[in-house]
C-alpha positions in Angstrom: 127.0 19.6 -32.7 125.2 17.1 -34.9 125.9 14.1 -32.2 124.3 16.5 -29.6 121.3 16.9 -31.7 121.1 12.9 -32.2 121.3 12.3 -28.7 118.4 14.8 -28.5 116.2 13.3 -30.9 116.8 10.2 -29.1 116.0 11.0 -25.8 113.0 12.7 -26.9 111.9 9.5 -28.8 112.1 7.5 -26.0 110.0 9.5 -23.8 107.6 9.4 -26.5 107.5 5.6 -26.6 107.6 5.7 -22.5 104.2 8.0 -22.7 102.8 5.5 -25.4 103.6 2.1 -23.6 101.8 2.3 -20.1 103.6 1.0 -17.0 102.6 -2.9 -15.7 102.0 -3.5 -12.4 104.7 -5.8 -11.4 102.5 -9.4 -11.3 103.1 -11.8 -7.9 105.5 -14.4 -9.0 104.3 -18.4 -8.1 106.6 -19.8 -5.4 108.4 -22.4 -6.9 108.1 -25.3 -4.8 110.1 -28.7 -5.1 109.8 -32.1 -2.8 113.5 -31.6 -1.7 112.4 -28.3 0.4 108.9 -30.2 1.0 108.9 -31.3 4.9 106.1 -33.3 6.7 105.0 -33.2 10.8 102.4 -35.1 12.5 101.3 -36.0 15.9 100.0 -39.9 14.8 98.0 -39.1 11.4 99.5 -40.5 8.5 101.0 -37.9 6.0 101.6 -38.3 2.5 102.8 -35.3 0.6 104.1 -34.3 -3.4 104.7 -31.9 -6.2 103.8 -32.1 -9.5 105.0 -30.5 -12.8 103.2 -27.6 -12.5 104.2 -27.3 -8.7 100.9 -27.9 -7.2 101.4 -30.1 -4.0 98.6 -32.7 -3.4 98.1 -33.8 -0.1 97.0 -36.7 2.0 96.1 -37.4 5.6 94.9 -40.5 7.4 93.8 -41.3 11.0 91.8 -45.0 10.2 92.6 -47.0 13.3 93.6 -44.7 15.7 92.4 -44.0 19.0 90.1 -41.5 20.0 90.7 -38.2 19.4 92.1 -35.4 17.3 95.5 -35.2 15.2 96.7 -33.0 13.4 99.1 -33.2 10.3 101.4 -29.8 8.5 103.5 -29.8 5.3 105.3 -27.2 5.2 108.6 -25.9 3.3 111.4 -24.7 4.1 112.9 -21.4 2.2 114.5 -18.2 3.5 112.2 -15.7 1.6 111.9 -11.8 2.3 108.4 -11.1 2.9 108.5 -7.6 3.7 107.2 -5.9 1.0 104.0 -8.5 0.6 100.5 -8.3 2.0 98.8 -10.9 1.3 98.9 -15.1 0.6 96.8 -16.4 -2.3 96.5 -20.5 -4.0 94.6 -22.0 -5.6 92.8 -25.2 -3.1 90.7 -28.2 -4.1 88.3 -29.8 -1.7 88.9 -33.9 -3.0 88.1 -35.6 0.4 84.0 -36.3 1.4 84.4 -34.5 4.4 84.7 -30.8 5.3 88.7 -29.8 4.9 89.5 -28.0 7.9 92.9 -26.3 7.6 95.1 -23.4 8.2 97.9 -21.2 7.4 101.2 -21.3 9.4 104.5 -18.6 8.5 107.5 -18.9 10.3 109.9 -15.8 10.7 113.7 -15.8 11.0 113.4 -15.5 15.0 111.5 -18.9 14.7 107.8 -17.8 15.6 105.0 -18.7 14.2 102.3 -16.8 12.7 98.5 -18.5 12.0 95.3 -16.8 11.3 93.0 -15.3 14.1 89.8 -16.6 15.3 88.9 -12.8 15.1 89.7 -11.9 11.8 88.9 -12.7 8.3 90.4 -14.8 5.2 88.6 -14.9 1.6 87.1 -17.6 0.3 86.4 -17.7 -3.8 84.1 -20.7 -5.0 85.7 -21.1 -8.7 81.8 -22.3 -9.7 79.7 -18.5 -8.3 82.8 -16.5 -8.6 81.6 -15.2 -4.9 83.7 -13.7 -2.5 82.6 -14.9 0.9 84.6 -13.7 3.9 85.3 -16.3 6.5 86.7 -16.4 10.3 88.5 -19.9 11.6 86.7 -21.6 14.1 88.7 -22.6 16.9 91.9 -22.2 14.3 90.5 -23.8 11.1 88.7 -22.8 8.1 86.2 -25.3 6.7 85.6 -25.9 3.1 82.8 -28.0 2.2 83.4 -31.1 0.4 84.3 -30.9 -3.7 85.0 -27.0 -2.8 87.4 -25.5 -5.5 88.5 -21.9 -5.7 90.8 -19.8 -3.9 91.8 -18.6 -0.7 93.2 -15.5 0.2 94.9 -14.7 3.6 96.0 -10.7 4.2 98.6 -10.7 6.8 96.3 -8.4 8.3 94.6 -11.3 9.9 97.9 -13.1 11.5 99.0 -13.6 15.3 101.5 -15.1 16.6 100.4 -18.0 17.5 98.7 -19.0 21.2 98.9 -15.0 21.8 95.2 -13.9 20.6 96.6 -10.1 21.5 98.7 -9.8 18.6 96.1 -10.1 15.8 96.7 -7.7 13.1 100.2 -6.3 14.9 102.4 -8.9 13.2 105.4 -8.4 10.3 106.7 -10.4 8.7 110.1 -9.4 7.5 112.0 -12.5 7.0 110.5 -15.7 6.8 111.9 -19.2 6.7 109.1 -21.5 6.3 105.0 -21.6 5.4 103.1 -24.6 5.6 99.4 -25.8 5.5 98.1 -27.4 9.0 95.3 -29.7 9.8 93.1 -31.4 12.4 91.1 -34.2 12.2 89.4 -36.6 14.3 90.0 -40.5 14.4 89.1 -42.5 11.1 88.7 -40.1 8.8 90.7 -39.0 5.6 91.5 -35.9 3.5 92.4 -35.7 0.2 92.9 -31.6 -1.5 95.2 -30.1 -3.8 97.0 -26.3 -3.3 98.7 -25.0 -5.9 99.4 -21.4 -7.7 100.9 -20.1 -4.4 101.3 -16.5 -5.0 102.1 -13.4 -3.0 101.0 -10.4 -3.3 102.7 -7.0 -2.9 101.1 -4.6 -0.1 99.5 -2.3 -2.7 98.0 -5.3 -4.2 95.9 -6.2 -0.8 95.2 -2.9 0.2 91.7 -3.6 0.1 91.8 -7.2 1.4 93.6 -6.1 4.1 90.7 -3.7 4.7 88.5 -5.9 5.1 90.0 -8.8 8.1 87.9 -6.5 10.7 84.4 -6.5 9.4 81.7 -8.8 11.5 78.1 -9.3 11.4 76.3 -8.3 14.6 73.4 -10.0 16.0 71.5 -12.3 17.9 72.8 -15.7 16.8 69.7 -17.6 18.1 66.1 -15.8 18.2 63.2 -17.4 19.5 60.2 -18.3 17.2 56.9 -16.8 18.2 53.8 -18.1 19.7 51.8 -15.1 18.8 52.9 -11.8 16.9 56.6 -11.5 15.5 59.9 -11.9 16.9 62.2 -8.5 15.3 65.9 -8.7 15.5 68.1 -5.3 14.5 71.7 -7.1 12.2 74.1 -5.1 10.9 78.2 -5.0 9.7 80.8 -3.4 11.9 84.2 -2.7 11.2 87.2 -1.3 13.1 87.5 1.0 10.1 87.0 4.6 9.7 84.8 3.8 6.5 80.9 3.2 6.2 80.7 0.2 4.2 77.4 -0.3 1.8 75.9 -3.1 3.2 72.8 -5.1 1.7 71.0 -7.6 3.5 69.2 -10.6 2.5 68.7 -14.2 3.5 70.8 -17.1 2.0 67.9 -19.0 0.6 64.1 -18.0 1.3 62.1 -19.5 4.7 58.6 -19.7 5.2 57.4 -17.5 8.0 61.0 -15.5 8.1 62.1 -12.1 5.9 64.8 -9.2 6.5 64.7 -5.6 5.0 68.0 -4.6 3.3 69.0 -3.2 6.4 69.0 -5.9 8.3 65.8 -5.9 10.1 64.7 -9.6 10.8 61.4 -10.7 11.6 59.9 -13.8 12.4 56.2 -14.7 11.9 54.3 -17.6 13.6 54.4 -19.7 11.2 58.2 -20.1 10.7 58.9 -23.9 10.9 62.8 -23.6 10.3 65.0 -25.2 12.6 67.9 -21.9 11.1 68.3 -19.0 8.8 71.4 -18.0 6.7 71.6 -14.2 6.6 74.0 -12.8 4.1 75.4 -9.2 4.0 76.8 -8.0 0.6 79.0 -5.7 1.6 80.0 -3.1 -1.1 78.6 -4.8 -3.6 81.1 -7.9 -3.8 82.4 -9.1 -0.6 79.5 -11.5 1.2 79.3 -11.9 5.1 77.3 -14.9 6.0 75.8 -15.4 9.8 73.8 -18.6 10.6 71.0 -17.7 12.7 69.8 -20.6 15.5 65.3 -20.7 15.1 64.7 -22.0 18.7 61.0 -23.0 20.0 59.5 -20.8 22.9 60.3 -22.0 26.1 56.9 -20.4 27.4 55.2 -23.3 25.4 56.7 -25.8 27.8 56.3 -24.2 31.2 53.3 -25.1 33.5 51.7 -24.8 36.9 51.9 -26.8 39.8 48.8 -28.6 38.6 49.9 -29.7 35.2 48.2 -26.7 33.2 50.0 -25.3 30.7 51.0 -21.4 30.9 51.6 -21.6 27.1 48.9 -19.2 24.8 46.7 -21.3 23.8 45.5 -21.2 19.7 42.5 -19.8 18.7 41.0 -22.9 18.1 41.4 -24.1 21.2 39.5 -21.2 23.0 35.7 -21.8 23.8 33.7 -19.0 22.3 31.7 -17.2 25.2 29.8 -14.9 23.2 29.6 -14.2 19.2 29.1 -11.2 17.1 25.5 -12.8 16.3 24.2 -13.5 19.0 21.4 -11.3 20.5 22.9 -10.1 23.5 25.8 -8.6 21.9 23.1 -6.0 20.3 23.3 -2.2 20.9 19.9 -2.2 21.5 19.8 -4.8 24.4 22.5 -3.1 26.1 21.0 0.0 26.6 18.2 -2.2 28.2 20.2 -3.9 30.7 21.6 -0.5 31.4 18.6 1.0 32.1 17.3 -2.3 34.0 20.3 -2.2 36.5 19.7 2.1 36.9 16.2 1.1 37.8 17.2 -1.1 40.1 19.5 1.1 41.4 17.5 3.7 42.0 14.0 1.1 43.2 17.3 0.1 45.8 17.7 3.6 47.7 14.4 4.9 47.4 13.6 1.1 49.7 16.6 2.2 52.0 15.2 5.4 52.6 11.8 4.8 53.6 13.4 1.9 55.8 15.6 5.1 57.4 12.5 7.2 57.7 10.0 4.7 59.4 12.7 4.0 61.6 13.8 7.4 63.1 10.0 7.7 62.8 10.0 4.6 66.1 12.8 6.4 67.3 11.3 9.6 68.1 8.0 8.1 69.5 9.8 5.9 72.2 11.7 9.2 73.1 8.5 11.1 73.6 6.6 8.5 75.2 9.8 7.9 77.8 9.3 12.2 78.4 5.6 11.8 78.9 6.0 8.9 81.6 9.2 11.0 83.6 6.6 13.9 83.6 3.8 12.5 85.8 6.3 10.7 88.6 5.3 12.8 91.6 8.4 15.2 93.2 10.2 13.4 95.6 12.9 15.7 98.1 
């Protein structure tokens, strides 16, 4: 009896100390990479790859001296891994190279595809300096960071395809994979220099909300014409394939002279907008930034003439001739009324001429008639 009552009291002081100590969320583990499962590919760039202490991998890529064109270079290791139960890629990147880094993400399952990011979906990009969260699409299969960029990147496997099959964006598991790597493409003569490291996956309830996001686009003109009188208004806004409304907040990246947008998106243009571009930026739920570069083109209208030469442009103010003033006296009330009156009395000085010319000459009329009676009248009768 008193060793059932112990094991009571102990049961019942652990779930006190279970409802005292709160339950950790199980933290993504760094992968562990070494230079022995390190592996390098590349189509004629030079590649120079390795792992430090702390298992960050710098990279280095060359193409001085070759031939015109673009190569492309991808490290990648090689590690049976079960990804099933993650969501999302995050590590760490630095930008050491003076040109823009442009790179992507390759997985490769058990059944040896490949999966890279889509052109139609988005990553996150984390500048280490603002702390900003800017979400970015690959052009034409890369994402660009700017030169000296440090942060972090985040890709939700949300925003993977297999690759070459545009069709399969967001469709994709992963289950089993057997390799990741880091690709790029450069042209001839240049080099790139950058650092990834604290390579981390996170668990599928970790990048719920990431994952949320791979969809959302700016929509929009992406070139608006600059006026040559009055405004130029373009409607923006954020779509999603989502069921939710996001809070969106617009506003332009930096301020330009003769251009403004509401916070709902509404873009105007004003005459004196000398910008070749805009950068519009959407602050979407109040930490995730969607930027849209905006294209300022001159009116062709300015450029288009007549057969003779003349311009059909609107000409400025300035260079119209002034017919008439506010000043001058024939723009008076008073001597408008005159000429009024002066072209009535002409008027009327007109008909009362026409119709004494009508009367005097039905008057002729009638007297040739008579006189043509009379003459008939004295004609003797003839059988």
């Amino acid at each position: 009896m008193i060793k059932k009552w112990k094991q009571l009291t102990l049961v019942a002081s652990l779930v006190v100390l279970w409802n005292m100590y709160p339950i950790q969320a199980v933290q993504a583990e760094q992968l562990k990479v070494s230079r022995s499962t390190l592996h390098e590919w590349n189509n004629g760039a030079k590649v120079d790859a390795s792992v430090d202490k702390q298992g960050s991998i710098q990279i280095k890529t060359s193409t001085q001296g070759l031939k015109k064109g673009y190569y492309s270079a991808y490290v990648y290791e090689l590690q049976n891994r079960d990804w099933s139960g993650y969501g999302a890629l995050t590590f760490s990147i630095r930008n050491e190279s003076d040109r823009r880094l442009p790179l992507n993400i390759v997985l490769t399952r058990a059944d040896k595809t490949s999966l890279t990011v889509s052109d139609d979906r988005n990553v996150i990009v984390v500048e280490k300096s603002t702390g900003h969260a800017e979400l970015v699409r690959p052009l034409s299969g890369l994402i660009a960071l700017e030169p000296g960029f440090v942060g972090q990147i985040r890709i939700p496997f949300s925003s993977l395809m297999v690759q070459d099959k545009a069709s399969t964006a967001g469709q994709v598991n992963l289950g089993k994979v057997i390799g990741w790597g880091i690709t790029t493409t450069t042209p001839e003569n240049a080099k790139l220099s950058f650092r990834i490291g604290n390579i981390k996956p996170l668990s599928k309830k970790q990048a719920v909300v990431e994952n949320g996001l791979t969809t959302l686009q700016m929509t929009g003109d992406e070139r608006v014409v600059k006026p040559v009188a009055g405004e130029s208004i373009v409607q923006y806004g954020v779509q999603s394939s989502s069921e939710e409304t996001p809070d969106v907040k617009f506003q332009l990246n930096t301020p330009v002279q003769g251009a403004s947008i509401t916070p709902d998106g509404l873009l105007t243009l004003h005459t004196d907008v000398d910008a070749e571009q805009a950068t519009i930026c959407a602050l979407v739920n109040g930490k995730w930034n969607l930027t849209k570069t905006v294209m300022l083109d001159r009116s062709s209208a300015m450029n288009v003439q007549e057969k003779d030469g003349t311009p059909r442009s609107i000409p400025d103010p300035s260079e119209v001739t002034k017919v008439l003033s506010p000043a001058d006296p024939l723009m008076k009330t008073s001597v408008g009324w005159f000429i009024r009156l002066l072209l009535t009395a002409a008027g009327i000085h007109g008909l009362v001429l026409y119709w004494m010319w009508r009367r005097q000459r039905n008057a002729q009329g009638a007297r040739k008639r008579r006189s043509r009676n009379d003459r008939q009248a004295r004609r003797p009768f003839r059988m």
